[in-house]
Biopython code that builds the backbone (N, CA, C, O; Angstrom):
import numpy as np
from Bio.PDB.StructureBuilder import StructureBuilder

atoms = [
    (1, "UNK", "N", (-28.866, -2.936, 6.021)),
    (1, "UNK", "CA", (-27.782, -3.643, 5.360)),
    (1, "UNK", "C", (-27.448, -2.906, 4.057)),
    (1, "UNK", "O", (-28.286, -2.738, 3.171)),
    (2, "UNK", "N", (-26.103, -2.450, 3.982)),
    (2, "UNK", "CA", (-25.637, -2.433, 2.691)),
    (2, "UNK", "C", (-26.048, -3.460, 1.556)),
    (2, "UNK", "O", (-26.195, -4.680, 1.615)),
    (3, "UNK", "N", (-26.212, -2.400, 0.303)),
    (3, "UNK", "CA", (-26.091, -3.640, -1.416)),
    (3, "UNK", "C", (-24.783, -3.549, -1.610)),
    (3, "UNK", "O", (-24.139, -2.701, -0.992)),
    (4, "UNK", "N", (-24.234, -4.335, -2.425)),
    (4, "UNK", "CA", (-22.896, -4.790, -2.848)),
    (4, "UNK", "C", (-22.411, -3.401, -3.724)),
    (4, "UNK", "O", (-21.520, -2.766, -3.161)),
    (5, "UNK", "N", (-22.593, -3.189, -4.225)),
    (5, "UNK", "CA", (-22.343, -1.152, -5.055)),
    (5, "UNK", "C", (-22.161, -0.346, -3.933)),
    (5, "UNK", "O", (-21.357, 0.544, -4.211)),
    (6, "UNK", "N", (-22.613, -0.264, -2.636)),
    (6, "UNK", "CA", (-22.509, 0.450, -1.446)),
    (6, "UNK", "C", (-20.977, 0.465, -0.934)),
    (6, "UNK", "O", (-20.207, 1.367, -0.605)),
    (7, "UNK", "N", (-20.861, -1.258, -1.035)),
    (7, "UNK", "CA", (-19.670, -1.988, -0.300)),
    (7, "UNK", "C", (-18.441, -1.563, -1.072)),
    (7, "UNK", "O", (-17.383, -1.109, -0.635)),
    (8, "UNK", "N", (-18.748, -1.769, -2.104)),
    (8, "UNK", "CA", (-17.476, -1.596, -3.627)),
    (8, "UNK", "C", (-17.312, -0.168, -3.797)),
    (8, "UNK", "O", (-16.304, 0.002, -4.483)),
    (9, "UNK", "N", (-17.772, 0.782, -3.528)),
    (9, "UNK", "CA", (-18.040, 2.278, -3.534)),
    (9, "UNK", "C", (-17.232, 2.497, -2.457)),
    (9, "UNK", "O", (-16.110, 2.826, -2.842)),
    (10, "UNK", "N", (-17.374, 2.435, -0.739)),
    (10, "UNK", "CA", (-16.988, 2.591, 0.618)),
    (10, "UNK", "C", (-15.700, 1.910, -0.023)),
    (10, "UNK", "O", (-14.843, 2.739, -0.331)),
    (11, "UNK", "N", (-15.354, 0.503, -0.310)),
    (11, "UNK", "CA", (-13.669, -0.121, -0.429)),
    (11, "UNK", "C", (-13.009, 0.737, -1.267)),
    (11, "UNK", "O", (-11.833, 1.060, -1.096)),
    (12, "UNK", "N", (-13.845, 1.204, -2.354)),
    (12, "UNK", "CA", (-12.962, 1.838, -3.095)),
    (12, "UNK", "C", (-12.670, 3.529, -3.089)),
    (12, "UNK", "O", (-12.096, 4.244, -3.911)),
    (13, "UNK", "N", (-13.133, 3.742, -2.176)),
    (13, "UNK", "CA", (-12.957, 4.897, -1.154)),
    (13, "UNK", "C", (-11.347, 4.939, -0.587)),
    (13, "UNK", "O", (-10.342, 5.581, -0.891)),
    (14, "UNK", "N", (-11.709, 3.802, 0.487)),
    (14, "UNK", "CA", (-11.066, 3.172, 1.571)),
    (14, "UNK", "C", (-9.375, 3.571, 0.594)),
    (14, "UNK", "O", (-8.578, 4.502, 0.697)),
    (15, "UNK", "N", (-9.418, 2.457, -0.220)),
    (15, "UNK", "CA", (-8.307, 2.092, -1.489)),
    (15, "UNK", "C", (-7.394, 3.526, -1.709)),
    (15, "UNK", "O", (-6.240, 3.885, -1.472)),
    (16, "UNK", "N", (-8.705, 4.155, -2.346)),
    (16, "UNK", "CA", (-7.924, 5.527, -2.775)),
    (16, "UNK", "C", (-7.276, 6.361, -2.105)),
    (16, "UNK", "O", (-6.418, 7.086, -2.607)),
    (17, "UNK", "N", (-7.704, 6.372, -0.483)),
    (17, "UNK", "CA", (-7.523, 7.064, 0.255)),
    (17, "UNK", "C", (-5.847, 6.924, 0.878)),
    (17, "UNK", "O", (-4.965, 7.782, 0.929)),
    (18, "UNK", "N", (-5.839, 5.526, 1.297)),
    (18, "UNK", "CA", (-4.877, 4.140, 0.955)),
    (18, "UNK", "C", (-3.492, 4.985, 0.718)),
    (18, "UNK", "O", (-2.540, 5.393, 1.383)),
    (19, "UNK", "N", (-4.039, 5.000, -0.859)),
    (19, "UNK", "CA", (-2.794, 5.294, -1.810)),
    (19, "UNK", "C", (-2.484, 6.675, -1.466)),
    (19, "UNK", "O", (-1.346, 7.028, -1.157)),
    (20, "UNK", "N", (-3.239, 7.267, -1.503)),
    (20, "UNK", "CA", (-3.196, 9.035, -1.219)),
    (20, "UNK", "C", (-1.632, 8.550, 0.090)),
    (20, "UNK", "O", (-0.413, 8.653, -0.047)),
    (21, "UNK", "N", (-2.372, 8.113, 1.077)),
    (21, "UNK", "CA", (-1.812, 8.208, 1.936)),
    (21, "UNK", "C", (-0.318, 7.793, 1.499)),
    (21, "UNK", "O", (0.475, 8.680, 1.184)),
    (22, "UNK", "N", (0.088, 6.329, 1.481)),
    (22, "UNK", "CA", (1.298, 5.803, 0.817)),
    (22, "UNK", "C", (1.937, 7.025, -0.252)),
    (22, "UNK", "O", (3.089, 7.249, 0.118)),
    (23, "UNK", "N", (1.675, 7.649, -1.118)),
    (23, "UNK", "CA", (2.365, 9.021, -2.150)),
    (23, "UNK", "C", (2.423, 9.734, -1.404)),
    (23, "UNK", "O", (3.484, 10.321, -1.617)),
    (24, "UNK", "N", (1.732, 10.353, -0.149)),
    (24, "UNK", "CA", (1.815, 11.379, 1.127)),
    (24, "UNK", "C", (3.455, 11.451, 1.492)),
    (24, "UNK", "O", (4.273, 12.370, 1.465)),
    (25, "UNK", "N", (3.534, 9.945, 1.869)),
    (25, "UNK", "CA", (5.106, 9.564, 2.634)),
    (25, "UNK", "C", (6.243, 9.439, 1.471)),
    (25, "UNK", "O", (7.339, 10.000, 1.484)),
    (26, "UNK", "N", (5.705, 8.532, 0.414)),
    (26, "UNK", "CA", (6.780, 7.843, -0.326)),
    (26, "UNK", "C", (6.654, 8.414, -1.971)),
    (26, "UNK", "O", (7.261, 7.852, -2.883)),
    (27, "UNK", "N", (5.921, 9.411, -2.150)),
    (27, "UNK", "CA", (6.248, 10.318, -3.320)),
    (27, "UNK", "C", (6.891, 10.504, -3.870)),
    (27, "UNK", "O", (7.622, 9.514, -3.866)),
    (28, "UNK", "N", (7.418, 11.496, -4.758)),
    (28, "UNK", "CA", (7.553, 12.564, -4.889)),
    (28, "UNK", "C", (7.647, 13.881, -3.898)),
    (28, "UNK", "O", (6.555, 14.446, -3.944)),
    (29, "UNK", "N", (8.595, 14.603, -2.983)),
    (29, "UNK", "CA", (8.784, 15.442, -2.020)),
    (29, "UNK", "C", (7.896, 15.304, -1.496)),
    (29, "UNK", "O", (7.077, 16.205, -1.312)),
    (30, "UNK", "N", (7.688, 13.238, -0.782)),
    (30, "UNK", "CA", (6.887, 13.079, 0.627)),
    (30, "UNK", "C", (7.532, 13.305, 1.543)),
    (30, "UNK", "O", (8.541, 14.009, 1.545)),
    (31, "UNK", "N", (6.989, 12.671, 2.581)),
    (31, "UNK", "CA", (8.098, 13.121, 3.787)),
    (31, "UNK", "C", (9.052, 11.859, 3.973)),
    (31, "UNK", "O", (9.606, 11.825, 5.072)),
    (32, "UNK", "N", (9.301, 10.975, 3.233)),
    (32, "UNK", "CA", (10.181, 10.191, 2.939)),
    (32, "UNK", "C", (10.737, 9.510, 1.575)),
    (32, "UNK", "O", (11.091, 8.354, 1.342)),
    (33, "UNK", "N", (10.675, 10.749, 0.709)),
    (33, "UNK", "CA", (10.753, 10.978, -1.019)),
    (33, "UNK", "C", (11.362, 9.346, -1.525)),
    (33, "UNK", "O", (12.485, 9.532, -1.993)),
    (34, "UNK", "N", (11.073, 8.163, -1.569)),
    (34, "UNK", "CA", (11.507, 7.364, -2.643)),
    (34, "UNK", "C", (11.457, 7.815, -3.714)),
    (34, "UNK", "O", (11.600, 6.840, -4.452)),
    (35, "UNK", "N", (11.332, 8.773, -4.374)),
    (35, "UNK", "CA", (10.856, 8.456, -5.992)),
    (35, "UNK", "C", (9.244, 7.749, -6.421)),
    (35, "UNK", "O", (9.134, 7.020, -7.406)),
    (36, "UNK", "N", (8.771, 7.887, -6.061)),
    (36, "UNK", "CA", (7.667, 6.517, -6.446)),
    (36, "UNK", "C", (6.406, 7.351, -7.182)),
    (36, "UNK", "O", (6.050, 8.452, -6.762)),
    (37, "UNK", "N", (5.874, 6.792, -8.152)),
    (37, "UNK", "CA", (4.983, 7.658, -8.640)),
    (37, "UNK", "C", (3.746, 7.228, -8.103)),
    (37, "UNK", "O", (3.654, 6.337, -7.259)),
    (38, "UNK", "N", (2.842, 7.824, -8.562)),
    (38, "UNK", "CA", (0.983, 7.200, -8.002)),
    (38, "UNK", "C", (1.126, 5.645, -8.758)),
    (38, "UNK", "O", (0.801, 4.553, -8.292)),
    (39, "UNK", "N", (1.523, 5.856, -9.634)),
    (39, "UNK", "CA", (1.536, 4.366, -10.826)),
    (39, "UNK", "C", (2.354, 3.455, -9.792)),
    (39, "UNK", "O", (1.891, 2.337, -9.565)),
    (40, "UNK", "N", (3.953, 3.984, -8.917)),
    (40, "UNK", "CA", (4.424, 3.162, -8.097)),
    (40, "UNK", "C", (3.401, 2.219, -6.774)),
    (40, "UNK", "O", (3.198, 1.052, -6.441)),
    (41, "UNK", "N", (3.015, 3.508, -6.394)),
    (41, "UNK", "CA", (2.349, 3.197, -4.892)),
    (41, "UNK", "C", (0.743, 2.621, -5.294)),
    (41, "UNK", "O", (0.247, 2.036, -4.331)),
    (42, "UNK", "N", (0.168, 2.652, -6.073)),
    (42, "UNK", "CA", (-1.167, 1.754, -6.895)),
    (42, "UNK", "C", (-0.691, 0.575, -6.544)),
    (42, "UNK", "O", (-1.249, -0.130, -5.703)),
    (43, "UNK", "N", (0.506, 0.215, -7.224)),
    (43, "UNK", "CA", (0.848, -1.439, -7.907)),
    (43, "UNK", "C", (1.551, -1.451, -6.500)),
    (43, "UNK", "O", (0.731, -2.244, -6.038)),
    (44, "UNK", "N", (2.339, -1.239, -5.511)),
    (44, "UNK", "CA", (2.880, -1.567, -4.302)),
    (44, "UNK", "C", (1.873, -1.859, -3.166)),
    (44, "UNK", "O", (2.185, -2.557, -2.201)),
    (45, "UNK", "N", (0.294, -1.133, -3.361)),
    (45, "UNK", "CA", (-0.569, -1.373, -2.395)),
    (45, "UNK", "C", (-0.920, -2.432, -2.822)),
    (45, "UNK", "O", (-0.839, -3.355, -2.011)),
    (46, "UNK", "N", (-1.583, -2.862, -4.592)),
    (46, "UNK", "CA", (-2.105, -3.945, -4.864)),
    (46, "UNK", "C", (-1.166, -5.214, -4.521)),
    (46, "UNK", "O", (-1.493, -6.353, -4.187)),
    (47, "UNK", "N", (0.143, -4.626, -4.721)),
    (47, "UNK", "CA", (1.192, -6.072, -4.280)),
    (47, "UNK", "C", (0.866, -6.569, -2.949)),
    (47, "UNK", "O", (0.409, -7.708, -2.861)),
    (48, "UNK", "N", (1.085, -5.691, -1.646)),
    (48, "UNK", "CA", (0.858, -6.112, -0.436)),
    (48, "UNK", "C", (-0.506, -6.394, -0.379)),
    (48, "UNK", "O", (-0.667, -7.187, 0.548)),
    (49, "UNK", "N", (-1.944, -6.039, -1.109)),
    (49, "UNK", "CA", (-2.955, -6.308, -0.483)),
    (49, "UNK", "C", (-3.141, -7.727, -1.128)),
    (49, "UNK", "O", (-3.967, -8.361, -0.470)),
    (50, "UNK", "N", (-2.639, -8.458, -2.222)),
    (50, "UNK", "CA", (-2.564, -9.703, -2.770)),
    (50, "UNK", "C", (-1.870, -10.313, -1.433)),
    (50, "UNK", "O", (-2.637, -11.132, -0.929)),
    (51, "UNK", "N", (-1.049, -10.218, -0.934)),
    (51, "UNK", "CA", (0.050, -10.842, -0.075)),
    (51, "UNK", "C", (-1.132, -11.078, 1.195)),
    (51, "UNK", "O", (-1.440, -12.137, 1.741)),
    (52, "UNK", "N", (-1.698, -9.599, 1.458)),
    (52, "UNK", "CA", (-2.620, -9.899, 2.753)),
    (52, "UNK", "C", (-3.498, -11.360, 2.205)),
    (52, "UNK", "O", (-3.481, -12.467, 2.744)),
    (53, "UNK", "N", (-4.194, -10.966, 1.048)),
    (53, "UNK", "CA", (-5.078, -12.171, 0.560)),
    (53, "UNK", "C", (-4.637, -13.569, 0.891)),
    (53, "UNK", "O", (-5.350, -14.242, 1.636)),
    (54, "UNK", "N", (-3.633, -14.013, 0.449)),
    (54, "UNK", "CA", (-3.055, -15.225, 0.042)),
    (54, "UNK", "C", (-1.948, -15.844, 1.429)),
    (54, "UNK", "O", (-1.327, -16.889, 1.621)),
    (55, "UNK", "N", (-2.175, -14.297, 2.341)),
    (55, "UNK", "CA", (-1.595, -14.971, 3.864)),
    (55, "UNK", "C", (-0.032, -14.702, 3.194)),
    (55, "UNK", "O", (0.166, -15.142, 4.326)),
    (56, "UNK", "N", (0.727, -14.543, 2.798)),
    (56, "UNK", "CA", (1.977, -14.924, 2.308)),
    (56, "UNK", "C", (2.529, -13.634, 2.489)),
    (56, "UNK", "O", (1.734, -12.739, 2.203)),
    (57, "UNK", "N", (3.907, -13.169, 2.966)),
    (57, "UNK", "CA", (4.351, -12.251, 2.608)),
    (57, "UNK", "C", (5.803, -12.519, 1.967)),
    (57, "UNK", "O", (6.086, -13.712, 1.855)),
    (58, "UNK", "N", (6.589, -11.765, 1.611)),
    (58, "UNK", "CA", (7.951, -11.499, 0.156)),
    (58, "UNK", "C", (8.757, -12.976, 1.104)),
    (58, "UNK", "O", (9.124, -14.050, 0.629)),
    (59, "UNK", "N", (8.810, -12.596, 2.245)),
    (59, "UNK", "CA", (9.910, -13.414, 2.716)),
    (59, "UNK", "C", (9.213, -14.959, 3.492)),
    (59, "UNK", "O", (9.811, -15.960, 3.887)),
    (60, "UNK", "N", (7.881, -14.662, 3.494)),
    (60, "UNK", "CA", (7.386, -16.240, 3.766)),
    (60, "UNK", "C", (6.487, -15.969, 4.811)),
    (60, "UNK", "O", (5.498, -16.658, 5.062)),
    (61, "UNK", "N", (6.881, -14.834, 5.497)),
    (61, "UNK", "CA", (6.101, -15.037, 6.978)),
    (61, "UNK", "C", (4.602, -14.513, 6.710)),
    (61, "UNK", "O", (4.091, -14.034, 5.697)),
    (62, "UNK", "N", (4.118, -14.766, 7.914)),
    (62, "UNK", "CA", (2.433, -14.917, 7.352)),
    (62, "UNK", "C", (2.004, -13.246, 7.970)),
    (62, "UNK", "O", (2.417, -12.712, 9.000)),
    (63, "UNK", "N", (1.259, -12.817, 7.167)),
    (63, "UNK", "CA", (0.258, -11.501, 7.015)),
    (63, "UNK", "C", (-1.175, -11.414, 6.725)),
    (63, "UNK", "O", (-2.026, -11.135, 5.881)),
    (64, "UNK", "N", (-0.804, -12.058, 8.637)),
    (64, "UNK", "CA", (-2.737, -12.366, 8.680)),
    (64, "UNK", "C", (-3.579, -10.855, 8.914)),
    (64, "UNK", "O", (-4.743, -10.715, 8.539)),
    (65, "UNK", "N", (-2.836, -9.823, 9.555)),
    (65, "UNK", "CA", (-3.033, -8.465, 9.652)),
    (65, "UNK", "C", (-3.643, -7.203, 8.674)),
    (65, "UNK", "O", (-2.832, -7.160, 7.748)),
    (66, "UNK", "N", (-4.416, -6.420, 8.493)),
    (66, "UNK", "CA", (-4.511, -5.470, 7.918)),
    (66, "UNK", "C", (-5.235, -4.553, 9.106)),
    (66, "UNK", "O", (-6.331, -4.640, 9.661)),
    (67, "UNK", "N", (-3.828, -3.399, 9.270)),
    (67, "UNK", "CA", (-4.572, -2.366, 10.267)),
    (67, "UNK", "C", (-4.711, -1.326, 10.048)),
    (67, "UNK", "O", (-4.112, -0.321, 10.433)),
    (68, "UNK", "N", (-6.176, -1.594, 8.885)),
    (68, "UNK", "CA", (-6.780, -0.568, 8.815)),
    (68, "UNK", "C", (-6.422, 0.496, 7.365)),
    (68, "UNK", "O", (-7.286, 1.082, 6.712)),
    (69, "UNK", "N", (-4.994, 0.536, 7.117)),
    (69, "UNK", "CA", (-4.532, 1.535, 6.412)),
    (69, "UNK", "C", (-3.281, 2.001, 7.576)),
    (69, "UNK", "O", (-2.429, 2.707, 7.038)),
    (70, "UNK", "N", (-3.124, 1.837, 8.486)),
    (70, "UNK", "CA", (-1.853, 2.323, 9.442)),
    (70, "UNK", "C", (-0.751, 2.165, 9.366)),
    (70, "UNK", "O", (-0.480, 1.511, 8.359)),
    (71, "UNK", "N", (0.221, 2.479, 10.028)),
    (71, "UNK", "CA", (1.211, 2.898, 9.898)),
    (71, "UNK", "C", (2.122, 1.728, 9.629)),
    (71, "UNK", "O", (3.173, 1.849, 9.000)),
    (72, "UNK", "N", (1.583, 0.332, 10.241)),
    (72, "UNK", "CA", (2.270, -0.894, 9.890)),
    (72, "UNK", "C", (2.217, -1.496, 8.363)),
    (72, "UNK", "O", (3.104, -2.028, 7.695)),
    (73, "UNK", "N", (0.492, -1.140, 7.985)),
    (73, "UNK", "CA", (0.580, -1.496, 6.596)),
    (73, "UNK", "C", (1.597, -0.540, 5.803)),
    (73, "UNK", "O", (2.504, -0.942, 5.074)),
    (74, "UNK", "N", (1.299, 0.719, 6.062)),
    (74, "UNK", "CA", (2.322, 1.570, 5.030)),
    (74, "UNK", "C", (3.600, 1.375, 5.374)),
    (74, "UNK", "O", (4.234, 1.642, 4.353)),
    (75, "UNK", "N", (4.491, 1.004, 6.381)),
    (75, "UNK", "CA", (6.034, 0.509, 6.376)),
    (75, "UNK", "C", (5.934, -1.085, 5.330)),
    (75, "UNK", "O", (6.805, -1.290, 4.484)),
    (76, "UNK", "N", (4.808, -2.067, 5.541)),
    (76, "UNK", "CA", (4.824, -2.976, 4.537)),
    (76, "UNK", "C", (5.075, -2.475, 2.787)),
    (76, "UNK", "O", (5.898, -2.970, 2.017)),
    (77, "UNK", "N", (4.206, -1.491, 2.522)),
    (77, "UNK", "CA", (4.271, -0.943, 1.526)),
    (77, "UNK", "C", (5.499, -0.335, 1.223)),
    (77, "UNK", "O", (5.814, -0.386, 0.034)),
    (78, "UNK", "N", (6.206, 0.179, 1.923)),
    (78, "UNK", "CA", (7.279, 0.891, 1.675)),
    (78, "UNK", "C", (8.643, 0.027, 1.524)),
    (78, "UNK", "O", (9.721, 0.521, 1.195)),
    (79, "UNK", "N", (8.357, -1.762, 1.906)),
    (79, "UNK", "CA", (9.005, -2.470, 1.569)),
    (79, "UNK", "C", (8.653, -2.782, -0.107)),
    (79, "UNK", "O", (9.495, -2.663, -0.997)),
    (80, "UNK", "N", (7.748, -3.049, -0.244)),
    (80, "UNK", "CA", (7.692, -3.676, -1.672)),
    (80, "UNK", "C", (8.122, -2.435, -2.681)),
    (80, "UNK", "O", (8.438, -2.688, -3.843)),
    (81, "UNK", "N", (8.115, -0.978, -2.135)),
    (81, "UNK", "CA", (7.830, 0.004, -3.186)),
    (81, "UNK", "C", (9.548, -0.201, -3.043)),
    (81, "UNK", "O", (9.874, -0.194, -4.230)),
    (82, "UNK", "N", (10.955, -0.398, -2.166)),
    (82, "UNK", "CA", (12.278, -0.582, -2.050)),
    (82, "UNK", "C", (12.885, -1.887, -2.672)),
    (82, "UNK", "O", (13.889, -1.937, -3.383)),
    (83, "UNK", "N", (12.057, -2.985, -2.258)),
    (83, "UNK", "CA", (12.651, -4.255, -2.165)),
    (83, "UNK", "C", (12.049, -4.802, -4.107)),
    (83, "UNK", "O", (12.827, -5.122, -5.006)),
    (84, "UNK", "N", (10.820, -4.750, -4.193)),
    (84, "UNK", "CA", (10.202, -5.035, -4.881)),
    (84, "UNK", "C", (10.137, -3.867, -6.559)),
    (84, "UNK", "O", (10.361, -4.285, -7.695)),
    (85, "UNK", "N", (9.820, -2.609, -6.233)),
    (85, "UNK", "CA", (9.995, -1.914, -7.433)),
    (85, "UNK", "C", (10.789, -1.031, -7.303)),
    (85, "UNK", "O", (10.704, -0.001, -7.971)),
    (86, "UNK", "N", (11.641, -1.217, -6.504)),
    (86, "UNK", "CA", (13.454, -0.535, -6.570)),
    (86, "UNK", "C", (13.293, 0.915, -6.413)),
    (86, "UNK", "O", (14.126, 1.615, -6.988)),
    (87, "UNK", "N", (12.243, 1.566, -5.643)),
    (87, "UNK", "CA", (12.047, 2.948, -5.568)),
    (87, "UNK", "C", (13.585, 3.169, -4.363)),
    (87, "UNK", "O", (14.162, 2.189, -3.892)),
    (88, "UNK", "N", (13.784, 3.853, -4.219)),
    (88, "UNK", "CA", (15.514, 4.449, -3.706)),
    (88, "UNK", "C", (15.242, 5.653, -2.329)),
    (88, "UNK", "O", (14.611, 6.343, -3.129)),
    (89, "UNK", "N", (15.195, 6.160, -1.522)),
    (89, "UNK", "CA", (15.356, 7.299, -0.460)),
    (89, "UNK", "C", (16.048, 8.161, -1.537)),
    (89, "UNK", "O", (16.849, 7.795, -2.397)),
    (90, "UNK", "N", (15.483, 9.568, -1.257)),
    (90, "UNK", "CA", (15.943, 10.623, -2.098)),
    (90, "UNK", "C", (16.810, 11.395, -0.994)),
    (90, "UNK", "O", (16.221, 11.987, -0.090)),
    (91, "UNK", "N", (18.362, 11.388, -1.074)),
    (91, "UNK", "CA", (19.124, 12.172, -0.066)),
    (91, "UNK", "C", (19.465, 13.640, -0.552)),
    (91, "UNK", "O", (20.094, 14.403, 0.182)),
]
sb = StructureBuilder()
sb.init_structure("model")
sb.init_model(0)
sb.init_chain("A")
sb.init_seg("    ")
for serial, (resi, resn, name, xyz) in enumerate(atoms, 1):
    if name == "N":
        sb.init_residue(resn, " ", resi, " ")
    sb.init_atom(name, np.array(xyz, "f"), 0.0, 1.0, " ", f" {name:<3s}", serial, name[0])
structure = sb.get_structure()
């Protein structure tokens, strides 16, 4: 069995990796450039992972889901980083 420092170490792994990923796509010349800085996509993961918490998502419907870090969570993310902190598609 894991100690709790093991657990918090591995999540916060998990987290960073997370975000890496989300700035990958929605960066700065990601492969789908919003504009968004690391400071954007931090506070857009913590937004949706509060939302996972509390079951609730922006528009009401429920977000009993977290898969994993995939491709569904990061289109979630890429709502709050549009809808929520006004990041824009870079044309």
């Amino acid at each position: 069995m894991t100690n709790l420092v093991d657990q918090f170490t591995e999540a916060a792994h998990k987290t960073e990796r997370f975000v890496n990923y989300i700035e990958d796509f929605y960066g700065k010349n990601g492969i789908y450039d919003l504009g968004a800085t690391r400071q954007d996509c931090k506070e857009a993961c913590l937004i949706y992972l509060i939302a996972l918490a509390t079951n609730v998502g922006e528009y009401g419907e429920e977000l009993r889901t977290w898969g994993g870090g995939d491709s569904i969570d990061r289109e979630r993310v890429r709502i709050v980083l549009e809808e929520i902190l006004n990041c824009k598609e870079k044309v």
